[in-house]
GULUMSE-162111 format. One record per atom (N, C-alpha, C, O): residue number from 1; atom name; residue in three letters; x, y, z. Coordinates in Angstrom, 2 decimals, always signed. Example, Ala and Ser with C-alpha at 12.3 -4.5 7.8 and 13.67 -1.06 7.14 Angstrom:
<recs>
+-----+-------+---------+---------+---------+---------+
: num : atomo : residuo :       X :       Y :       Z :
+-----+-------+---------+---------+---------+---------+
:   1 :     N :     ALA :  +13.19 :   -5.69 :   +7.80 :
:   1 :    CA :     ALA :  +12.30 :   -4.50 :   +7.80 :
:   1 :     C :     ALA :  +13.20 :   -3.30 :   +7.80 :
:   1 :     O :     ALA :  +14.24 :   -3.32 :   +8.46 :
:   2 :     N :     SER :  +12.85 :   -2.25 :   +7.08 :
:   2 :    CA :     SER :  +13.67 :   -1.06 :   +7.14 :
:   2 :     C :     SER :  +12.90 :   +0.03 :   +7.87 :
:   2 :     O :     SER :  +13.41 :   +1.14 :   +8.04 :
+-----+-------+---------+---------+---------+---------+
</recs>
This chain:
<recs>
+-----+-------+---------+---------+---------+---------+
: num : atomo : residuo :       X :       Y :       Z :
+-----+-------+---------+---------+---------+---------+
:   1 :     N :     UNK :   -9.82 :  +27.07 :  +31.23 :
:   1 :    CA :     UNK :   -9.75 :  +27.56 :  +29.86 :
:   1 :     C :     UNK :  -10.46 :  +28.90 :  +29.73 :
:   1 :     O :     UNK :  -10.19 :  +29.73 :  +28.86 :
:   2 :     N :     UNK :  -11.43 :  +29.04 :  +30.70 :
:   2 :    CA :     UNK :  -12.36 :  +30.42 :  +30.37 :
:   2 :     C :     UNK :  -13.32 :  +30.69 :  +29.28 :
:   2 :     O :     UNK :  -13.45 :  +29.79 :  +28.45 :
:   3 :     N :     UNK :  -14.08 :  +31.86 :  +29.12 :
:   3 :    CA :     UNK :  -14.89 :  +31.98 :  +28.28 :
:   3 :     C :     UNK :  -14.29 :  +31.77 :  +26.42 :
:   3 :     O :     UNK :  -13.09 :  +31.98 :  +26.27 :
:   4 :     N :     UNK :  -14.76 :  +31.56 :  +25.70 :
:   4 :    CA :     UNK :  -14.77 :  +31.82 :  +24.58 :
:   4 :     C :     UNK :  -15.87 :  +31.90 :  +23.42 :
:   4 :     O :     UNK :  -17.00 :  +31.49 :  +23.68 :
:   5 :     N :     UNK :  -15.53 :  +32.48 :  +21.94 :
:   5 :    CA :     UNK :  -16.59 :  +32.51 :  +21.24 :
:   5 :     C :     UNK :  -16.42 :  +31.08 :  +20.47 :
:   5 :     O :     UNK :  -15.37 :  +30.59 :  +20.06 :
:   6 :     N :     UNK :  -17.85 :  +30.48 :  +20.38 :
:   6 :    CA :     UNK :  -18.28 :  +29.80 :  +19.05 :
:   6 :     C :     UNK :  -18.90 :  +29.62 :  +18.07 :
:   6 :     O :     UNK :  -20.13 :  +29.61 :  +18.21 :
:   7 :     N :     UNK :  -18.43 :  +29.45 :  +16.91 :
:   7 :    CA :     UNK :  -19.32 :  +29.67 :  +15.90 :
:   7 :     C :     UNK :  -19.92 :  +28.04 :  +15.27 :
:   7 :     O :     UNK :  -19.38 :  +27.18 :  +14.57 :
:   8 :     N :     UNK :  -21.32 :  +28.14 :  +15.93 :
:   8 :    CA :     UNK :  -21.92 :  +26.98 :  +15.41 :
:   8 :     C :     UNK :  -23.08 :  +27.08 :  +14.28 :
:   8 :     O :     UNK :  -23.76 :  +28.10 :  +14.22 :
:   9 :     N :     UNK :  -23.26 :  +26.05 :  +13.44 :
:   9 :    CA :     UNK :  -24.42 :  +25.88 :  +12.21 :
:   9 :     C :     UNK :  -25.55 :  +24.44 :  +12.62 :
:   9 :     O :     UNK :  -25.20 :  +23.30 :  +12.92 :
:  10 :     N :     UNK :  -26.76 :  +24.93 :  +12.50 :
:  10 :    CA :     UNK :  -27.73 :  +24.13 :  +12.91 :
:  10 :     C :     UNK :  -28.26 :  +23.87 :  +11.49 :
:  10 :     O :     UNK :  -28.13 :  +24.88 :  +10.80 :
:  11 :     N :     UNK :  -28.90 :  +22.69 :  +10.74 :
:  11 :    CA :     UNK :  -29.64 :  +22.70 :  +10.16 :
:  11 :     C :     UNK :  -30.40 :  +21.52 :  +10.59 :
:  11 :     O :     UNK :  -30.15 :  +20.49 :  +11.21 :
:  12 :     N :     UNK :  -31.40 :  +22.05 :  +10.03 :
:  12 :    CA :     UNK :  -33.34 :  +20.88 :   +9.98 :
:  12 :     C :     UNK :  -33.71 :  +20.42 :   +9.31 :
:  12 :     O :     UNK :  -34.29 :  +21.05 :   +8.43 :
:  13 :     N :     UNK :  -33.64 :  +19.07 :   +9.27 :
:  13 :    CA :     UNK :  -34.83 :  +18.78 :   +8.13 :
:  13 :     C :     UNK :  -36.23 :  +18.03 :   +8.57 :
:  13 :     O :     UNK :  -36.31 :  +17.83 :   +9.78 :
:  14 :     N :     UNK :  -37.23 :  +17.63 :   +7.86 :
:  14 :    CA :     UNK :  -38.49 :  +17.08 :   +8.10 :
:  14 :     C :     UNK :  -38.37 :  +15.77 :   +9.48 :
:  14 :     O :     UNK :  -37.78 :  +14.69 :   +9.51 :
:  15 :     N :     UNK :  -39.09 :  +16.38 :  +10.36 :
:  15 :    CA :     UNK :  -39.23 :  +15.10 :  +11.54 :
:  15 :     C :     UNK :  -40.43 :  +14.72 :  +11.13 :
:  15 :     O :     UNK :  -40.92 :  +14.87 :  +10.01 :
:  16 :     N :     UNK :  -41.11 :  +14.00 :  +12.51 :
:  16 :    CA :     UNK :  -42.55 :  +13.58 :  +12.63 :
:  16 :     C :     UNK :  -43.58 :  +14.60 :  +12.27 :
:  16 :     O :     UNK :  -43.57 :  +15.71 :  +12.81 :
:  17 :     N :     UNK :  -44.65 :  +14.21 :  +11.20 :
:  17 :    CA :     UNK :  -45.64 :  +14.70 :  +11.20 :
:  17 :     C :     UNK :  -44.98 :  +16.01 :  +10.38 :
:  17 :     O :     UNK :  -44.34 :  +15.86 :   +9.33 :
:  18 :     N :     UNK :  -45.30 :  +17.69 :  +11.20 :
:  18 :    CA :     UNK :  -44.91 :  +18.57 :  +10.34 :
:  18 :     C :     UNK :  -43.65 :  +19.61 :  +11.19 :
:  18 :     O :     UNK :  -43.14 :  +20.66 :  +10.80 :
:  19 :     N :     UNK :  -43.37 :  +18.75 :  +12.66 :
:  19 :    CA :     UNK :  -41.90 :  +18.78 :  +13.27 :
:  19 :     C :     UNK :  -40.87 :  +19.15 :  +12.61 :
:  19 :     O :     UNK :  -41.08 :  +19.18 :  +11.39 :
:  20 :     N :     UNK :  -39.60 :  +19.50 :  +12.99 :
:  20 :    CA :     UNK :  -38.49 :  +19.08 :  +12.44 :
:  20 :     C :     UNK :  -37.27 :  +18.42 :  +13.34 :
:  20 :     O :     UNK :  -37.37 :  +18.19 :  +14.55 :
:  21 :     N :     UNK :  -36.03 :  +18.14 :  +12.48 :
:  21 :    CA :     UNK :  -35.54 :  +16.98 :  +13.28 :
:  21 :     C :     UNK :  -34.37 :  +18.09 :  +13.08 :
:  21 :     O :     UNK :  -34.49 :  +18.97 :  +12.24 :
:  22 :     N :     UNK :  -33.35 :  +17.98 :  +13.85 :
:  22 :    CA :     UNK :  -32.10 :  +19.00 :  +14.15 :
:  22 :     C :     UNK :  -30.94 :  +17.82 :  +13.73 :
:  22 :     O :     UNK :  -30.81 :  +16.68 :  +14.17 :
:  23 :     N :     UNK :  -30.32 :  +18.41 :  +12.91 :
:  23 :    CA :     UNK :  -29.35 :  +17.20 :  +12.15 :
:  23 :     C :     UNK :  -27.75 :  +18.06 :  +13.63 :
:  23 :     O :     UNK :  -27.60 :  +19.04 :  +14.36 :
:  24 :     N :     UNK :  -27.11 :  +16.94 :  +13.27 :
:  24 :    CA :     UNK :  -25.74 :  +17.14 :  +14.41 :
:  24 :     C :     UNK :  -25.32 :  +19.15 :  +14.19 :
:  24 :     O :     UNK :  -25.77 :  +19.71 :  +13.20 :
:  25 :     N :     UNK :  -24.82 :  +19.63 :  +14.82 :
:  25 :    CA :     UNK :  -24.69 :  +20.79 :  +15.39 :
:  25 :     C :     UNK :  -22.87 :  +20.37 :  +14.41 :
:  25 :     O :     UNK :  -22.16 :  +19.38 :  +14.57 :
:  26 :     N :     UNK :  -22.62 :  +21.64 :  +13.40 :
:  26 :    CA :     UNK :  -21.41 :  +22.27 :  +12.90 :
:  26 :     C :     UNK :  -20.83 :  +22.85 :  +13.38 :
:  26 :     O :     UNK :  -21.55 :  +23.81 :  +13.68 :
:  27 :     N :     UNK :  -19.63 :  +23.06 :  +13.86 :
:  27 :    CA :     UNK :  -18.39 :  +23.47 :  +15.01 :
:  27 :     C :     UNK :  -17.53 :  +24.33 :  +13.84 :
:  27 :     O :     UNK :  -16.80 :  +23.74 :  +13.05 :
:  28 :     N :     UNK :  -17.67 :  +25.34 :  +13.84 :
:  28 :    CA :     UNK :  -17.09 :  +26.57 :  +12.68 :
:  28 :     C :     UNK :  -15.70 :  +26.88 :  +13.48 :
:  28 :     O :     UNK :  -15.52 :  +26.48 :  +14.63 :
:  29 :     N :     UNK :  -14.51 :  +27.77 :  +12.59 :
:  29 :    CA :     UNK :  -13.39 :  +27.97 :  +13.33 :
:  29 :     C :     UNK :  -13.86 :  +30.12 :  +13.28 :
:  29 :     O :     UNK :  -13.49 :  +31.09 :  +13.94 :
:  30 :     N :     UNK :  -14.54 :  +29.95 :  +12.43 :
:  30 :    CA :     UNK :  -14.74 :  +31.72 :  +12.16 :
:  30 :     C :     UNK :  -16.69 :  +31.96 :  +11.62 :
:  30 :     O :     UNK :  -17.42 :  +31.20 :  +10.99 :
:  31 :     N :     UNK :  -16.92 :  +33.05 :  +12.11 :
:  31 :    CA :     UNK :  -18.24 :  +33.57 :  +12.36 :
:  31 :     C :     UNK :  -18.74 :  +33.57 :  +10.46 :
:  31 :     O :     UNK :  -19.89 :  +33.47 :  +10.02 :
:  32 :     N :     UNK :  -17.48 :  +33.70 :   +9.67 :
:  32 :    CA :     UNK :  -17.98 :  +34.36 :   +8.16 :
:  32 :     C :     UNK :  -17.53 :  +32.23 :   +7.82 :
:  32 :     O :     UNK :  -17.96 :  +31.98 :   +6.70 :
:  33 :     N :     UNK :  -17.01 :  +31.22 :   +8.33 :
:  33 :    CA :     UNK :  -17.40 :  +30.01 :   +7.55 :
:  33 :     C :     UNK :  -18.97 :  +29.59 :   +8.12 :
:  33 :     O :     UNK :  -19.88 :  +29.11 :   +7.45 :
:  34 :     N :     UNK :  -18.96 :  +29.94 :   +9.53 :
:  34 :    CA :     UNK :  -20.51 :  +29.50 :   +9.76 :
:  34 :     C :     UNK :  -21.42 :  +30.11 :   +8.96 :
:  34 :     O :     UNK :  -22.34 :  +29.40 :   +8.54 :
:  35 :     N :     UNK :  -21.39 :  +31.35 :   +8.61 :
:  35 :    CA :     UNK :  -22.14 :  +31.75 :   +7.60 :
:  35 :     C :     UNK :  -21.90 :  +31.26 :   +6.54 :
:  35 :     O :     UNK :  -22.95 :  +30.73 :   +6.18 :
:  36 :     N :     UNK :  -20.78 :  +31.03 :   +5.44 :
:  36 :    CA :     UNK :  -20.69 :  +30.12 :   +4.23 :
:  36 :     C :     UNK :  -21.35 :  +28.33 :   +4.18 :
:  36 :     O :     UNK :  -21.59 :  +27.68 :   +3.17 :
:  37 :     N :     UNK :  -21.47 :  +27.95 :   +5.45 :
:  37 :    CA :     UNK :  -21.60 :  +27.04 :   +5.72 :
:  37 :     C :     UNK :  -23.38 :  +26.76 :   +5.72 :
:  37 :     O :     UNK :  -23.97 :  +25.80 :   +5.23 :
:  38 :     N :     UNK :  -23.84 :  +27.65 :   +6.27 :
:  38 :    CA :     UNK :  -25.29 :  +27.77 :   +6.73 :
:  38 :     C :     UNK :  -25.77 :  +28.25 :   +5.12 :
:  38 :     O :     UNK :  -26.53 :  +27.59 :   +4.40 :
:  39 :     N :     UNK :  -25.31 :  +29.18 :   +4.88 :
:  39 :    CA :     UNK :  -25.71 :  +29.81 :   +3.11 :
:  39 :     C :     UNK :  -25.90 :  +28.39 :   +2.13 :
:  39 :     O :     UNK :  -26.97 :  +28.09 :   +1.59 :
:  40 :     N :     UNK :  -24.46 :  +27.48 :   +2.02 :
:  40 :    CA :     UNK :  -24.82 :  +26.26 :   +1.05 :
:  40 :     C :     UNK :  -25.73 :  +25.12 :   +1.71 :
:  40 :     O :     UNK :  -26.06 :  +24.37 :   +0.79 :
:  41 :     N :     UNK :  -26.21 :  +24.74 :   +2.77 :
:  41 :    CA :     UNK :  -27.01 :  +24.45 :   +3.29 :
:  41 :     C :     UNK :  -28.84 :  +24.62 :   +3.23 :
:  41 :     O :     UNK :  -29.75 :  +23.80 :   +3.22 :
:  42 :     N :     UNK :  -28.79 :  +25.90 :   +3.19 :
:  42 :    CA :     UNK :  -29.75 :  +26.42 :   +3.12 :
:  42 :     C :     UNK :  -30.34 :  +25.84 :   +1.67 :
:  42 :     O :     UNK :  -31.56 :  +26.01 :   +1.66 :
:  43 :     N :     UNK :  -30.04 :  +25.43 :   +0.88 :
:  43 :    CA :     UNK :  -30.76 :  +24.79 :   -0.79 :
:  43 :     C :     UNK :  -31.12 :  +23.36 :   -0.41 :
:  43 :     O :     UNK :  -31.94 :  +22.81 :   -1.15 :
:  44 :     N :     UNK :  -30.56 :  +22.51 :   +0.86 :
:  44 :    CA :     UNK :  -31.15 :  +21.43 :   +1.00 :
:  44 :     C :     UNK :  -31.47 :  +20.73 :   +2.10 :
:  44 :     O :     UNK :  -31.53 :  +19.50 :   +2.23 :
:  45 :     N :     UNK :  -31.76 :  +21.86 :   +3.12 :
:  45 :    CA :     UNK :  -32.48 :  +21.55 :   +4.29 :
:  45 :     C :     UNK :  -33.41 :  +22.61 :   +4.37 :
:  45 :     O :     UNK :  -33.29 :  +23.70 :   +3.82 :
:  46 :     N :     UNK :  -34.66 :  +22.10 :   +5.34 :
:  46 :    CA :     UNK :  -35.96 :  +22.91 :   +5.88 :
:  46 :     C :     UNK :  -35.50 :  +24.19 :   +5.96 :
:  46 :     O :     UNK :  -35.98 :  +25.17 :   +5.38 :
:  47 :     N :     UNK :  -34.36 :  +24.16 :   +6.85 :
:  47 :    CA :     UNK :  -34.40 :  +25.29 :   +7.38 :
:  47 :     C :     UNK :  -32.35 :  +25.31 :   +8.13 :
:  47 :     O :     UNK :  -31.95 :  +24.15 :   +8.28 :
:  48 :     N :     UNK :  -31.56 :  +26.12 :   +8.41 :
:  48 :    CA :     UNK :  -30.58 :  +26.42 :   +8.73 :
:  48 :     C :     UNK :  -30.38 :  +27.38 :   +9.48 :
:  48 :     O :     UNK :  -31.08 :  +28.31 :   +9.09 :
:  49 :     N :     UNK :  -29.78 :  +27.67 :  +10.38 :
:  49 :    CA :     UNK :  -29.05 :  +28.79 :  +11.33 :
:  49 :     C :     UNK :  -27.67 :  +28.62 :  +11.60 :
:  49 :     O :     UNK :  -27.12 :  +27.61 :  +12.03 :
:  50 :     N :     UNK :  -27.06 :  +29.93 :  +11.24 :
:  50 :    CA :     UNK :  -25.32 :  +29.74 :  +12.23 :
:  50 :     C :     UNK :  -25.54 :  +30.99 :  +12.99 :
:  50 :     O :     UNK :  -26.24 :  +31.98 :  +12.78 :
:  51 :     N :     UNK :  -24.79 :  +30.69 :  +13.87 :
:  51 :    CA :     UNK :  -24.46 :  +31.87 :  +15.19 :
:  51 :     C :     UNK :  -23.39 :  +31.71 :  +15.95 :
:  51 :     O :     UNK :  -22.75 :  +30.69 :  +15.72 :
:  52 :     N :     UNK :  -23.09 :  +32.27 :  +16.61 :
:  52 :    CA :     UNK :  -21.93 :  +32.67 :  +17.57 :
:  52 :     C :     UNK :  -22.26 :  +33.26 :  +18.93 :
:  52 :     O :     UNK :  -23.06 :  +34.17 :  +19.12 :
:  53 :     N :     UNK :  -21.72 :  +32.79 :  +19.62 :
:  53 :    CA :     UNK :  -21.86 :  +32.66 :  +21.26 :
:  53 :     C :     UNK :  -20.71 :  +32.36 :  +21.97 :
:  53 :     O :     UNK :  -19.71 :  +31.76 :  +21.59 :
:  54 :     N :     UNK :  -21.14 :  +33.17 :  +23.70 :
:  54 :    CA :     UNK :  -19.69 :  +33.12 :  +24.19 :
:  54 :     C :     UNK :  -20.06 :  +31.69 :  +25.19 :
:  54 :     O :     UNK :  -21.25 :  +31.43 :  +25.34 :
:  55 :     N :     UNK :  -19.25 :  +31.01 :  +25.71 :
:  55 :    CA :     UNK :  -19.73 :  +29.83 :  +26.26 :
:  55 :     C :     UNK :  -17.84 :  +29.19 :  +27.08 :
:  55 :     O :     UNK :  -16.72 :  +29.26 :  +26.58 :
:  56 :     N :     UNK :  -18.25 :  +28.70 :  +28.25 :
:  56 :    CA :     UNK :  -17.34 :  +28.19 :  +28.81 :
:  56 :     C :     UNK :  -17.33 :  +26.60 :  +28.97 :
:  56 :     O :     UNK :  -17.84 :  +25.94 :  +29.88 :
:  57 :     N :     UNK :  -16.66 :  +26.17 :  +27.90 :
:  57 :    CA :     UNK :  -17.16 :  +24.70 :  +27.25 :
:  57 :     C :     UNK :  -16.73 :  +23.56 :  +29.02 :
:  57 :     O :     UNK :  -17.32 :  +22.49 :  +29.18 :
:  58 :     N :     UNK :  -15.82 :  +24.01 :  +29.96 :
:  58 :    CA :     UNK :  -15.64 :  +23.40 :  +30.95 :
:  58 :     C :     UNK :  -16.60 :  +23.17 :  +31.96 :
:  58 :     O :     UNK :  -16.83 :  +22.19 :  +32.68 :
:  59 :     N :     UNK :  -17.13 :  +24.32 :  +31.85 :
:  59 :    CA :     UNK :  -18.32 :  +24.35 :  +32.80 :
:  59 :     C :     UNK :  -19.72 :  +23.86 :  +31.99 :
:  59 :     O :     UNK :  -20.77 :  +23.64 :  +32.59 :
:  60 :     N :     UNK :  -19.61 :  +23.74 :  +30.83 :
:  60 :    CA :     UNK :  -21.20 :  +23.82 :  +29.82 :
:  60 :     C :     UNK :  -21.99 :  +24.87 :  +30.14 :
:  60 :     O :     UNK :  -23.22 :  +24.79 :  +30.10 :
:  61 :     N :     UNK :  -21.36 :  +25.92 :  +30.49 :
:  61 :    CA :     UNK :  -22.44 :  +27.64 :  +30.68 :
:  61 :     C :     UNK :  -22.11 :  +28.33 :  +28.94 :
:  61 :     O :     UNK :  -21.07 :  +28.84 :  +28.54 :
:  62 :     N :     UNK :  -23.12 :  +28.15 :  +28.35 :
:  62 :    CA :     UNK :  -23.50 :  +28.51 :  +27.06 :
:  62 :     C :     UNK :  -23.93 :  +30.55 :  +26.94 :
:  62 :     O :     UNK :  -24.60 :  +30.96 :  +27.89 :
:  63 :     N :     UNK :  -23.74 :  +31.09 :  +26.40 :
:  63 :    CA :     UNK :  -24.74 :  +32.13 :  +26.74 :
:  63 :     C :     UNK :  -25.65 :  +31.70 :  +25.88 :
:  63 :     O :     UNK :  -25.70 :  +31.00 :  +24.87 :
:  64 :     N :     UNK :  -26.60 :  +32.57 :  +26.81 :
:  64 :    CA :     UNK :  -28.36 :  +32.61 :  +25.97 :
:  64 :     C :     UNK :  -28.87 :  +33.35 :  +25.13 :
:  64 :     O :     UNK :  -30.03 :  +33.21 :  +24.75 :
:  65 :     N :     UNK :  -27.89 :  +34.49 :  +24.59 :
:  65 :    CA :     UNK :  -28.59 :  +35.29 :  +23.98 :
:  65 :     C :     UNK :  -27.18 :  +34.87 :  +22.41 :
:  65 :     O :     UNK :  -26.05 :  +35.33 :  +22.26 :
:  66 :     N :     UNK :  -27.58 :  +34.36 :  +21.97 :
:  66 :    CA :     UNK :  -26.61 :  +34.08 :  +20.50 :
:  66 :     C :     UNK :  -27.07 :  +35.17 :  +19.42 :
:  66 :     O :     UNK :  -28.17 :  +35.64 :  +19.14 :
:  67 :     N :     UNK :  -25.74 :  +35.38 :  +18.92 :
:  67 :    CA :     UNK :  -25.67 :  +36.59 :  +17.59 :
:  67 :     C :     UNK :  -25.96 :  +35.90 :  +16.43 :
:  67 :     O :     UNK :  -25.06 :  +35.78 :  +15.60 :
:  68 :     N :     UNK :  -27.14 :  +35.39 :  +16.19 :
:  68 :    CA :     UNK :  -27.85 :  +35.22 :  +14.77 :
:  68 :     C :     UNK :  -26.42 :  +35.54 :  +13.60 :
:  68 :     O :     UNK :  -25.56 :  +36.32 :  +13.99 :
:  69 :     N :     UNK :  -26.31 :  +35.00 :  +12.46 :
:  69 :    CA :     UNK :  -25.12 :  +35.29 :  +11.63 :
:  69 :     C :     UNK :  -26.07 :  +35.11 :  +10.27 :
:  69 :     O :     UNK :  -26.11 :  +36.05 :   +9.46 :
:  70 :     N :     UNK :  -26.62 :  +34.25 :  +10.10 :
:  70 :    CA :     UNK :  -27.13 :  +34.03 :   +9.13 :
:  70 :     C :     UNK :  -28.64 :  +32.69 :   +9.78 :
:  70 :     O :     UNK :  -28.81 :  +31.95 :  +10.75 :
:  71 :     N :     UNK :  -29.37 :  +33.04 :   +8.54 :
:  71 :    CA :     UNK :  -30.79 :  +31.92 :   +9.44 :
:  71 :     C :     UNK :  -31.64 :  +31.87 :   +7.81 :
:  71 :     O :     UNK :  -31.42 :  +32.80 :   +7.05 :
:  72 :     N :     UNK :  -32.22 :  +31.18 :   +7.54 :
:  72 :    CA :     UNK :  -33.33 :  +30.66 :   +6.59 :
:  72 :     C :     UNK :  -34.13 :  +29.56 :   +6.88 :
:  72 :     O :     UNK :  -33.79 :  +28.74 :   +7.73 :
:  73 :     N :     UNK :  -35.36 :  +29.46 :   +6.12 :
:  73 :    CA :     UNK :  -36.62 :  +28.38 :   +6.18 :
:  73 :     C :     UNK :  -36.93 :  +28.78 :   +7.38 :
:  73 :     O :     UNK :  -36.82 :  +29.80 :   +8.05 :
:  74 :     N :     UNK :  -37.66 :  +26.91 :   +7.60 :
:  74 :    CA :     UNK :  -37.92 :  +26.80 :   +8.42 :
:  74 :     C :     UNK :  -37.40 :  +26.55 :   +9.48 :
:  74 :     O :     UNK :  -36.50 :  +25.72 :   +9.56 :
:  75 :     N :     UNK :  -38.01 :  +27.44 :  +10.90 :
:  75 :    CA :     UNK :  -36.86 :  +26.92 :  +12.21 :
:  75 :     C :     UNK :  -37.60 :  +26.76 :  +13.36 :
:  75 :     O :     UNK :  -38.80 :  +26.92 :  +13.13 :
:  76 :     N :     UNK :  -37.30 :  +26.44 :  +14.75 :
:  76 :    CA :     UNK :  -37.84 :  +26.32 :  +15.93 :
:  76 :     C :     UNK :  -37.43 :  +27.30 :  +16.27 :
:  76 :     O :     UNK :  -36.39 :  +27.86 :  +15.92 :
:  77 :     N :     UNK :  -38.63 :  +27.78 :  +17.38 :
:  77 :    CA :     UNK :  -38.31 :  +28.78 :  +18.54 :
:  77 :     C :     UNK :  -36.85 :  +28.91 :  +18.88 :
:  77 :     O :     UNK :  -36.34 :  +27.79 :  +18.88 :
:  78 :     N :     UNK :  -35.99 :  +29.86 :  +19.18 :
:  78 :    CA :     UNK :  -36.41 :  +30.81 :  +19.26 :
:  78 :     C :     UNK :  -35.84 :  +31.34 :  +18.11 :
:  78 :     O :     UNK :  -35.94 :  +32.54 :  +17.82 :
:  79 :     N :     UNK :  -35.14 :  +30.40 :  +17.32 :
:  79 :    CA :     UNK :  -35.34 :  +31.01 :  +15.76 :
:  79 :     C :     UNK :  -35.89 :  +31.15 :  +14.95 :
:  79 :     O :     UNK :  -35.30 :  +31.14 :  +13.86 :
:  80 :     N :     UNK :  -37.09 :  +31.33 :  +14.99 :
:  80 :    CA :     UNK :  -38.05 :  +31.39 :  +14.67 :
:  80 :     C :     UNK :  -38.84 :  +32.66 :  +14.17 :
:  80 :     O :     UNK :  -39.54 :  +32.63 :  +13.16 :
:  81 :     N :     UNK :  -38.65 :  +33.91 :  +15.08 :
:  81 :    CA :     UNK :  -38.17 :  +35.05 :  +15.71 :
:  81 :     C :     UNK :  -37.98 :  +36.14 :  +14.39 :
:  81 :     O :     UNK :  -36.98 :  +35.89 :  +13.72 :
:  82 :     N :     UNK :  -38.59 :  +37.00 :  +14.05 :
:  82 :    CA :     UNK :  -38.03 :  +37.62 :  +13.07 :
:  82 :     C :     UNK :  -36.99 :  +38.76 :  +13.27 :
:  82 :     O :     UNK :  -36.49 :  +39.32 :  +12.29 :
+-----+-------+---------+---------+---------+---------+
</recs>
């Protein structure tokens, strides 16, 4: 299948203690719904990120350096990151 881009949305809410817990990972078809997606989000979780990355889902080689799209609250390393 080869490389391609994805546009995924993370959001967090309260784990253990003052942690957070990473709710299931959003599978976007376009870079501007992960952002619509992460935007209405953002009013009721800790914290949210969408991004986009190139990744060869056959092999599970992800890239490492993801294009931030949109991000708020609170987040983990390495979104964290200003």
């Amino acid at each position: 299948m080869g490389r391609e881009t994805v546009h995924l949305v993370q959001a967090y809410i309260a784990g253990k203690g003052k942690g957070l817990k990473a709710e299931q990972v959003l599978i976007c078809k376009s870079a501007e719904e992960a952002r619509r997606k992460a935007e209405r989000l953002s009013d009721t979780r800790l914290g949210v990120v969408a991004f986009s990355a190139s990744a060869d889902a056959e092999l599970g080689d992800y890239d490492e350096t993801p294009v931030i799209l949109f991000k708020a609250g609170q987040l983990p390393p390495p979104y964290d990151e200003a």
